[in-house]
C-alpha positions in Angstrom: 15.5 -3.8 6.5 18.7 -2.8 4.7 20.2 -6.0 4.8 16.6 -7.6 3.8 17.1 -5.0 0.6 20.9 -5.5 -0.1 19.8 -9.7 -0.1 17.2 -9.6 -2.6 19.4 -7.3 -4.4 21.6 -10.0 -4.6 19.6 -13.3 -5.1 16.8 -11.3 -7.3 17.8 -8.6 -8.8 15.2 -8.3 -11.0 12.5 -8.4 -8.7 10.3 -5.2 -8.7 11.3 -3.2 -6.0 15.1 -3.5 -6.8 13.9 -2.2 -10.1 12.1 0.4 -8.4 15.1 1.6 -5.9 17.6 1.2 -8.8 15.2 3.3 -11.3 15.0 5.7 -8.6 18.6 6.6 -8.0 19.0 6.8 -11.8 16.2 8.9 -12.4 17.4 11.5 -9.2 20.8 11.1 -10.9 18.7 12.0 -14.5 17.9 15.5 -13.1 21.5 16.7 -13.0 22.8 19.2 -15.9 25.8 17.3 -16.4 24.6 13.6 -16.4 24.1 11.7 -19.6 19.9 10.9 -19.4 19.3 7.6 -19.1 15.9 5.8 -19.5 13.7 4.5 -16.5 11.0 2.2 -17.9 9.9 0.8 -15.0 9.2 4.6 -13.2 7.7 4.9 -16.6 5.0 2.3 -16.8 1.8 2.6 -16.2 1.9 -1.3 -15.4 1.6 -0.2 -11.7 -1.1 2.6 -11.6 -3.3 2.9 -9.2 -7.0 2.6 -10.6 -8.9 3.0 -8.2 -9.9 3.6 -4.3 -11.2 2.0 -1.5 -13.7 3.7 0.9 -14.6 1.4 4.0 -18.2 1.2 5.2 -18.8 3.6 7.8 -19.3 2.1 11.5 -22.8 0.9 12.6 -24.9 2.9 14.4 -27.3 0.0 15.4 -28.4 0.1 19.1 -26.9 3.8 19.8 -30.3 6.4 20.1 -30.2 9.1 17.2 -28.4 12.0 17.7 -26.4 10.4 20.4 -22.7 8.9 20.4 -21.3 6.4 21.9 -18.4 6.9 24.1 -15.9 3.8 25.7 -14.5 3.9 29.0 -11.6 2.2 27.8 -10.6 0.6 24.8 -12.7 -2.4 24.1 -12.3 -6.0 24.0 -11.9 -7.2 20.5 -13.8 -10.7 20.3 -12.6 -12.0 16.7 -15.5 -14.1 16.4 -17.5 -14.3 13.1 -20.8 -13.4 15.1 -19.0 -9.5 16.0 -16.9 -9.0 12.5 -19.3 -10.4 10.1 -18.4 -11.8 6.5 -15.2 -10.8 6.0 -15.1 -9.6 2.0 -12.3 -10.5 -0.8 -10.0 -7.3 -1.2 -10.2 -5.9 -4.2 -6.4 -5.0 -5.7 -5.8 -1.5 -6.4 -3.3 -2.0 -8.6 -3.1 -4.5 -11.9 -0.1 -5.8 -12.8 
């Protein structure tokens, strides 16, 4: 993961989460006394705010009795097929850029 790091670092080093690591150091190194300040714009954007949340849909209770839950015996098989997932929806990004 380092290494991943150190070679975008290297090929694109203005890519955002260079700017982000970089920005980072600089603005721990910002909190000392003795250290002239220097500026962070990217830490300092709101470019990247989150703007809102998610909340998933809550499981189905279809074909359980009310008042009842449903328990597994062991974990269950996980068919992938349309028919068991449903329409799967676009995600929404939480962030704009």
């Amino acid at each position: 993961m380092w290494d991943k790091f150190i070679q975008e670092k290297v090929v694109n080093p203005s890519a955002d989460d260079v700017a982000f690591f970089d920005q980072s150091i600089t603005a721990k190194r910002n909190r000392s006394k003795f250290a002239k300040k220097v500026p962070t714009p990217f830490l300092s954007s709101t470019q990247w705010a989150i703007r809102g949340s998610f909340s998933p849909p809550l499981p189905s209770t279809q074909g359980i009795p009310s008042g009842r839950n449903h328990v597994y015996q062991r974990f269950p098989d996980m068919d992938l097929s349309e028919e068991t997932i449903g329409t799967i929806r676009a995600a929404q990004p939480l962030v704009s850029r």
